[in-house]
C-alpha positions in Angstrom: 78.4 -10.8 -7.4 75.4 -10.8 -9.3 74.4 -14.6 -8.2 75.1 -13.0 -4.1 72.5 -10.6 -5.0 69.6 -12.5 -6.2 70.1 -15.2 -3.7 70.0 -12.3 -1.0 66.7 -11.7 -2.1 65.3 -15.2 -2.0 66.7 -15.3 1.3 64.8 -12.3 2.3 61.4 -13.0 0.7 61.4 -16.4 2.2 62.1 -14.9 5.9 59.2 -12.7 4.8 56.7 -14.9 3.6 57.3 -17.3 6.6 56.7 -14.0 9.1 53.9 -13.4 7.7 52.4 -16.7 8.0 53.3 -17.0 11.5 51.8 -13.8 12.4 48.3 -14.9 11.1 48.8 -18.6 12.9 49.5 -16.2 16.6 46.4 -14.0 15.7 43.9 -16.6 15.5 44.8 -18.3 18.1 41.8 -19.3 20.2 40.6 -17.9 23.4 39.2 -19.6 26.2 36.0 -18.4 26.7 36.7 -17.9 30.3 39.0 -15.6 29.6 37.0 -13.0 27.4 35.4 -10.8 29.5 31.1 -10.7 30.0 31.0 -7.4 28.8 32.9 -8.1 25.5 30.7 -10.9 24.5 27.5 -8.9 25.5 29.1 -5.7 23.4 29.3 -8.2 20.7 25.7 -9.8 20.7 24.3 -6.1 21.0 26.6 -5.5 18.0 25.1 -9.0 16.4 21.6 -8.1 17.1 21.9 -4.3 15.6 23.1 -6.0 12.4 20.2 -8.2 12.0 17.6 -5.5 13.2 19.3 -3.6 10.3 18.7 -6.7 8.0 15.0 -7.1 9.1 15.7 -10.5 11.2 13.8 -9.7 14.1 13.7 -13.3 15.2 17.7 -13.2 15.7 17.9 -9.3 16.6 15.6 -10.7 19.7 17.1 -13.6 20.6 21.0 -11.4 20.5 19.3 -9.0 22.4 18.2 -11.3 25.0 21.9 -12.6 25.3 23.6 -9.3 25.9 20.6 -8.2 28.4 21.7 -12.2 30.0 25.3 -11.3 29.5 25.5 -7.7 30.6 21.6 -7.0 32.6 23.0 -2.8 33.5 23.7 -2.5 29.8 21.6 0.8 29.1 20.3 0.4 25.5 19.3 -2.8 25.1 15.8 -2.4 26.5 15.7 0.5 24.1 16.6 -2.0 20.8 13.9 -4.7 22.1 11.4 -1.8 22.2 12.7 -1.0 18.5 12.6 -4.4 16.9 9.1 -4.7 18.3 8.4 -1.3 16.8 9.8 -2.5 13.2 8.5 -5.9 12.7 4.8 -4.5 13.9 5.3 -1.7 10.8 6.6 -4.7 8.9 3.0 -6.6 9.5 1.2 -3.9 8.7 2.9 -3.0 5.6 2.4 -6.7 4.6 -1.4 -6.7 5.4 -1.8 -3.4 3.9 0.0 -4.5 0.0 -2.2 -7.5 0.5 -5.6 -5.6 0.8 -4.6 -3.7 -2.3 
């Protein structure tokens, strides 16, 4: 009786740990991009573009922001987040010139 029981439980951790891997195979599977909407892939280089404004990457935070005005050109704040990463690398210079005076 004792042997029935722990085989059981191989049994059943085995069916688990094979579940489990085929879940993560089906989640990543990969998308066409056809079939992800505009508007998802501009929400996500807005997203992409906040982060590396954040970071202080204005180079990329410009260039995403370009892509989701491309991508999406009604979207209402990305005009607003150019206008910002302007804004912040221009304090940026003049931070920099102004340690470099000192």
């Amino acid at each position: 009786m004792k042997n029935m029981v722990v085989i059981m439980v191989i049994v059943v951790c085995a069916g688990w740990v094979v579940w489990r891997r085929y879940r993560r195979h089906a989640s990543t599977a990969v998308v066409p991009s056809e079939a992800i909407p505009r508007e998802n892939v501009a929400l996500k280089a807005f997203a992409h573009g906040n982060t590396c404004l954040a970071e202080g990457k204005f180079a990329e935070a410009t260039a995403a922001f370009h892509q989701a005005r491309e991508l999406e050109p009604k979207h209402p704040h990305v005009a607003g987040r150019l206008a910002e990463v302007e804004r912040r690398q221009q304090a940026a210079g003049a931070m920099s010139s102004a340690q470099s005076t000192v």
